[in-house]
C-alpha positions in Angstrom: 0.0 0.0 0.0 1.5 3.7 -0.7 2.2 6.3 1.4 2.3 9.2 -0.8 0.4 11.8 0.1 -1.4 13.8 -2.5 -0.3 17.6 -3.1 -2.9 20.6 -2.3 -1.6 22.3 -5.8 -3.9 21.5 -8.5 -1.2 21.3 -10.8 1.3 19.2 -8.9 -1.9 16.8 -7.5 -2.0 16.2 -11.4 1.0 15.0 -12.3 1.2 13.1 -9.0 -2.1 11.1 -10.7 0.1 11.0 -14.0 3.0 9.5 -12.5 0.8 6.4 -10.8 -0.3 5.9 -13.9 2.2 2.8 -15.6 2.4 3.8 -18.8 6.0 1.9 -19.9 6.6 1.7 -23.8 5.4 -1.6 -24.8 8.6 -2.3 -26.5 10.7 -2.0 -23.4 11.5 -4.6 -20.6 8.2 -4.4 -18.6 5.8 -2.5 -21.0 2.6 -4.0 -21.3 -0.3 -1.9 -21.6 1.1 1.0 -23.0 -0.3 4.0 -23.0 -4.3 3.4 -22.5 -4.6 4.3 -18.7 -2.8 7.5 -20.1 -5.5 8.2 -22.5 -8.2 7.6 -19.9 -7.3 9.9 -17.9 -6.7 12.5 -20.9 -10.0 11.7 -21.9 -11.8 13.0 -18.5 -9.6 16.1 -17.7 -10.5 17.4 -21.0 -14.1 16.0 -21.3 -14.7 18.1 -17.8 -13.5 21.4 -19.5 -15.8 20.7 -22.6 -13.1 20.5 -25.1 -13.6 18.3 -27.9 -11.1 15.2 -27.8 -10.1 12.1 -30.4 -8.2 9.4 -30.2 -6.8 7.9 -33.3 -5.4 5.1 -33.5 -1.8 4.2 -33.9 -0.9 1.0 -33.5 -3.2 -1.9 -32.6 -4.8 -1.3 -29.2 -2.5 2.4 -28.9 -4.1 5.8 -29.7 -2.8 9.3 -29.7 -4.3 11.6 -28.0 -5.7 15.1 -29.5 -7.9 17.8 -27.2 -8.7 20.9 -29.1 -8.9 24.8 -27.3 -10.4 26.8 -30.6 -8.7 30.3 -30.7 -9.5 33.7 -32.1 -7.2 32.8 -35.2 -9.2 29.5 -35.3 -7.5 28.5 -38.2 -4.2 28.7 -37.2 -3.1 26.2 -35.2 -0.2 25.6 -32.3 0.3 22.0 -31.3 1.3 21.3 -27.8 2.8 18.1 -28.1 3.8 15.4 -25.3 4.4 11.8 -24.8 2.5 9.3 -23.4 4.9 6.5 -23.0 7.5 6.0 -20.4 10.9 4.3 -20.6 11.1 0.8 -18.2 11.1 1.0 -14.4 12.9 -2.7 -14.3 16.4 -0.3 -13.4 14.8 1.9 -11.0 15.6 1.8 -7.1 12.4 4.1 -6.1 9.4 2.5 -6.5 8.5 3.9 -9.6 4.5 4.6 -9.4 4.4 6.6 -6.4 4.6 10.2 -6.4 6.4 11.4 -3.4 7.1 15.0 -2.6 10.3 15.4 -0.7 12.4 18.6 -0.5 10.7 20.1 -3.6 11.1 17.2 -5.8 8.2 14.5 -7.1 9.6 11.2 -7.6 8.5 8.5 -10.0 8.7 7.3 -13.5 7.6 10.0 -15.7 7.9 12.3 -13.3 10.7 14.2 -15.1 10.3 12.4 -18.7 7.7 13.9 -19.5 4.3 14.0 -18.0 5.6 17.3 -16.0 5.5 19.0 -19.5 2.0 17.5 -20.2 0.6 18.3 -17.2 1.9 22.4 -17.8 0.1 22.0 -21.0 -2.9 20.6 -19.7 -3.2 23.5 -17.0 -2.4 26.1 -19.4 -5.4 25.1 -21.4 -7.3 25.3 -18.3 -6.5 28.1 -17.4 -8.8 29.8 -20.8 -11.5 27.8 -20.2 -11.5 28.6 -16.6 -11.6 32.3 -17.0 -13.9 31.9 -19.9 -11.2 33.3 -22.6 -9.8 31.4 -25.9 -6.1 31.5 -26.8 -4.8 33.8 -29.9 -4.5 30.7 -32.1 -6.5 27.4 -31.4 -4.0 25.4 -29.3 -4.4 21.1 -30.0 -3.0 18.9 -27.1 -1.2 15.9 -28.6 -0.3 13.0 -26.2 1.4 10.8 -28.5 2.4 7.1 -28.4 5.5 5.5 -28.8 7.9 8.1 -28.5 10.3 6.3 -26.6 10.6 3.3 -28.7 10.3 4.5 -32.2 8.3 7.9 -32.2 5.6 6.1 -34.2 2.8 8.4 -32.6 4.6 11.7 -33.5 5.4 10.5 -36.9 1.3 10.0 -37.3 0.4 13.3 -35.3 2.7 15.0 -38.2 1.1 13.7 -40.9 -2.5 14.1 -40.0 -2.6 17.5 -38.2 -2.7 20.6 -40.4 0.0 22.4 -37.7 1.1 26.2 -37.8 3.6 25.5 -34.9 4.6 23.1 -32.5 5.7 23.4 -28.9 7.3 20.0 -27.7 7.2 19.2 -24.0 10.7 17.8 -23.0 13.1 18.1 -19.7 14.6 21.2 -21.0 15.0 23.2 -17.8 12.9 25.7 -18.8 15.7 26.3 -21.9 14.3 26.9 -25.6 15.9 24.5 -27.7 15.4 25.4 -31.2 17.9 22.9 -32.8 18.9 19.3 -31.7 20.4 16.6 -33.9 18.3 13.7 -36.2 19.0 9.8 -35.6 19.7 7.3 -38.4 19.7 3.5 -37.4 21.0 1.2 -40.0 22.9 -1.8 -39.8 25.8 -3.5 -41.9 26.2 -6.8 -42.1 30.0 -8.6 -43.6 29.5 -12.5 -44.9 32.3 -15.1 -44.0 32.8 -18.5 -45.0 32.2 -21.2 -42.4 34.7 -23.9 -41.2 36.7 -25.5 -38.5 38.6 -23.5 -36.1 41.4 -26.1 -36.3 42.1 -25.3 -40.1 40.8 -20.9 -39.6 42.7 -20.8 -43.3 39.8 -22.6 -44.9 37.1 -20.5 -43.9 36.9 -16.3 -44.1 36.6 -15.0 -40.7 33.6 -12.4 -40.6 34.4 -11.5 -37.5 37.8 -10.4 -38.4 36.5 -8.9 -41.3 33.7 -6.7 -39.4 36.9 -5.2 -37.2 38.7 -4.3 -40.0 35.9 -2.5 -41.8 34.8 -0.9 -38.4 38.3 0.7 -38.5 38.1 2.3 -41.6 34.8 3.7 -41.1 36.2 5.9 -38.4 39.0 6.6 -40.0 37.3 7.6 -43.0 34.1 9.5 -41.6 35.0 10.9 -38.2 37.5 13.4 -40.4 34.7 14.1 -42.7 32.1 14.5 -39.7 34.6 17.0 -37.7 34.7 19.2 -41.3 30.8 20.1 -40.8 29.1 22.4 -38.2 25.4 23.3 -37.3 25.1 25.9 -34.8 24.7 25.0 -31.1 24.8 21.4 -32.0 28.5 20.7 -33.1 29.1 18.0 -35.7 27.4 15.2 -36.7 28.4 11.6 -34.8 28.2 7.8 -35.4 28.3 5.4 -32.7 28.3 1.3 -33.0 25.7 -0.6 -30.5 25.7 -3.8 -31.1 28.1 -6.4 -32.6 26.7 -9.7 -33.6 28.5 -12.5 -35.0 29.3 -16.6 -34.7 27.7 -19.2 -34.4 29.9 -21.5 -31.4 34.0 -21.0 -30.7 34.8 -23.6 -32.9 33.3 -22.3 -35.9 34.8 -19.8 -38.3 32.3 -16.7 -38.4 30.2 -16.7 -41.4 28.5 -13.5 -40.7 28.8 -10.5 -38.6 26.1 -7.9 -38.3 26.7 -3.8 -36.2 23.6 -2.0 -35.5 25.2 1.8 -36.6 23.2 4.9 -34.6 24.4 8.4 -36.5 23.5 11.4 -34.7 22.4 14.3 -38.2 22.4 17.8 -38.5 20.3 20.0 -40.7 22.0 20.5 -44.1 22.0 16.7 -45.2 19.4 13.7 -45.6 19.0 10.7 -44.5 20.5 9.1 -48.1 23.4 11.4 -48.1 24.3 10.0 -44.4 24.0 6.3 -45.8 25.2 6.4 -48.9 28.8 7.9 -47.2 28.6 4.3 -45.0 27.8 2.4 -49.0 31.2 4.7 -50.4 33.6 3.7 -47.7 32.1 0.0 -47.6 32.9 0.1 -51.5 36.4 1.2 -50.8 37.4 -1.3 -48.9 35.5 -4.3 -50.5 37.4 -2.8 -53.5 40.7 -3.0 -51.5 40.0 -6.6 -50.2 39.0 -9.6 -52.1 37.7 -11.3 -49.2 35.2 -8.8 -48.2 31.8 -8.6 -48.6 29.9 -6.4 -46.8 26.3 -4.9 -47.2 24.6 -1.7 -45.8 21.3 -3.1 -44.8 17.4 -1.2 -44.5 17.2 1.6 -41.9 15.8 0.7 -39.1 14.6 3.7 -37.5 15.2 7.7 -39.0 14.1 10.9 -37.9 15.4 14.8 -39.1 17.1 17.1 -37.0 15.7 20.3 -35.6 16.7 23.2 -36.5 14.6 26.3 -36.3 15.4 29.9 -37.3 17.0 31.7 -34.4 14.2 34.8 -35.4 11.6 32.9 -36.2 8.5 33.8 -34.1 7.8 30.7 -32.1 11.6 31.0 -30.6 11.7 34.8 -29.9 8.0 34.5 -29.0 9.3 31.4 -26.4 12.1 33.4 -25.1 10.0 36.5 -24.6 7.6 34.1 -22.2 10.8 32.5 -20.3 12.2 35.9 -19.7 8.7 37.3 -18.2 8.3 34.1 -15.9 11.5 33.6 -14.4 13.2 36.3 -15.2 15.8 35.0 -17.9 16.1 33.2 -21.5 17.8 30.7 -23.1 18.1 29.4 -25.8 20.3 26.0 -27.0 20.5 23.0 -28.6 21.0 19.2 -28.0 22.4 16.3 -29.2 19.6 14.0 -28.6 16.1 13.5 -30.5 12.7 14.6 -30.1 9.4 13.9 -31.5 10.4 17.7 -33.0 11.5 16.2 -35.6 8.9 15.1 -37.5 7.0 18.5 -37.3 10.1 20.0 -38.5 10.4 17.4 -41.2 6.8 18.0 -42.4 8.4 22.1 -42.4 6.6 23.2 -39.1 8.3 25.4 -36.9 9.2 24.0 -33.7 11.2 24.1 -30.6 11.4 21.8 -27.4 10.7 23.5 -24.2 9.6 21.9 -20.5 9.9 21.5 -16.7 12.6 18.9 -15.4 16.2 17.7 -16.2 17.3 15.7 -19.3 19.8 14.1 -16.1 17.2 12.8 -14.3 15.6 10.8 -17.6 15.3 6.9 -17.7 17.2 7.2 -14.6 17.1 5.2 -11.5 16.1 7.8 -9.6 13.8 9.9 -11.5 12.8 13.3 -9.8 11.2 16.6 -11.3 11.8 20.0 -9.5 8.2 21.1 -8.4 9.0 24.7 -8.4 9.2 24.5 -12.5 5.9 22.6 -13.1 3.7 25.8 -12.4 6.0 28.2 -13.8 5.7 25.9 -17.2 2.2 26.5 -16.6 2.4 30.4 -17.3 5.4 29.7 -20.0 3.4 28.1 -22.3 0.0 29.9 -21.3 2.2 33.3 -22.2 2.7 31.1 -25.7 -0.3 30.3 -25.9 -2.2 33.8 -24.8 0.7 35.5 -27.8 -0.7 33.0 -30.8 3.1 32.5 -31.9 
């Protein structure tokens, strides 16, 4: 049975109910129902303010979520996006569905990643039909599924909602990110020839093969990566997760697979990215007989971020950071966002919430309280200016 006591701040005693909600990612250790007690609870706060709400489907048995606030520019349209989904709880050492309050920080999953952000959303909306007012523009709330496995929900929300803007909540501490990079996952696989390990010269170690070419792909493209620049995000990066190859010790290798995550910037696609890892492959197949190696399907792409530094939505942000606590910034990150497929559809967009990206998929995850209500009047400022 839990102890936690529920807060007296309306905003706060809402993400406490957020946070005892499980709402892991299906495709994580642990996930299982997703995001539905998510959306059930979406579904009442907004049905209780009279907004209109849908709930499209995603993926069998996952919806998005969508809750509509109609404006006095009705047809233009800011999206306040956040995600349902959490990442597991099987690493955490706090129990990870109740919301304490200790020393100014609510524990749990989610806490931080990123119901806070939802929650200041949610109130923000409130806070028009409470004092019987509509924002400049209408203002959509989109809780989207999936966005920690393979941003599946944001990719729909993109393609089916006619957006002006969007606002994505993330642990930004109340920064104004208006760039971050895009991910491309691919992998490569190198074919060996099977035999004994007694008699290696018969066979064509993949294994072997695989380090070799790993080599020359950093030789080849970490030069090439350090010659480009975005601003605030640095050159682009590759990294290699996984290595997969053999079958038992006393086999010669007859395949070896690497699961390749590259971290974009704006400036280049997705193809451009991949067919740099096809040229270098070529090279070397072309250097060595032996070799044959393959850059297989994507698995998983999204853009990068990079909105205009004078673009409204970022000067109209920074204008409603500066009046709340009294300062602005505005960055970029290395990581990815469901951003990016509002920006890939040409929205304007930045990232902007309560919490730390430190204390995500942590452990320990915490959210300071103090920036949950002043995320409140941020994005009610945003909202209230129809940037």
């Amino acid at each position: 049975m839990s102890d936690w006591e529920r807060s007296d701040d309306e905003v706060l005693a809402t993400l406490q109910d957020l946070v005892a909600i499980e709402s892991v990612n299906p495709g994580l250790p642990g996930g299982v129902r997703g995001e539905v007690g998510m959306v059930d609870y979406l579904q009442r706060f907004f049905t209780d303010l009279d907004l209109p709400c849908e709930t499209p489907e995603v993926l069998p048995g996952r919806s998005n979520f969508i809750a509509t606030l109609e404006g006095e520019n009705a047809d233009k349209v800011t999206v306040f996006e956040c995600h349902m989904d959490t990442a597991s709880v099987e690493v955490m050492t706090i129990p990870p569905y109740e919301p304490h309050i200790r020393d100014g920080l609510m524990y749990g999953r989610g806490s931080c990643d990123t119901k806070a952000g939802g929650v200041a959303m949610m109130h923000a909306m409130k806070r028009f039909v409470d004092a019987g007012r509509k924002p400049a523009n209408t203002v959509v709330y989109a809780g989207a599924v999936d966005e920690e496995y393979l941003m599946r929900g944001a990719a729909h929300l993109a393609a089916h909602l006619n957006a002006d803007a969007a606002v994505i909540a993330e642990p930004t501490d109340l920064e104004v990110i208006r760039a971050h990079k895009g991910v491309l996952r691919f992998t490569i696989a190198v074919k060996g020839v099977a035999a004994h390990s007694s008699k290696p010269y018969l066979g064509v170690n993949a294994i072997s093969k695989m380090a070799r070419l790993i080599c020359r792909l950093e030789e080849e493209l970490g030069p090439l990566y350090a010659g480009r620049d975005f601003e605030l995000l640095g050159s682009p990066t590759f990294s290699i997760g996984i290595i997969e190859g053999g079958m038992q010790v006393n086999f010669v290798p007859d395949l070896c697979r690497i699961a390749v995550d590259v971290r974009t910037i704006p400036g280049f696609t997705t193809d451009e990215f991949l067919q740099e890892f096809r040229d270098v492959v070529a090279r070397a197949e072309a250097d060595d007989d032996g070799l044959e190696a393959e850059v297989e399907a994507m698995t998983h792409a999204c853009a990068p971020l990079g909105t205009a530094a004078d673009a409204r939505l970022v000067q109209g942000a920074a204008a409603a950071c500066a009046e709340v606590i009294g300062s602005s910034v505005v960055s970029g990150v290395p990581y990815g966002t469901d951003a990016s497929f509002f920006a890939g559809s040409g929205v304007p967009s930045i990232v902007l919430g309560p919490g730390s990206i430190d204390q995500a998929h942590g452990a320990v995850e915490w959210v300071e309280c103090a920036q949950v209500p002043k995320a409140v009047d941020i994005y009610h400022r945003i909202m209230e200016a129809g940037v």
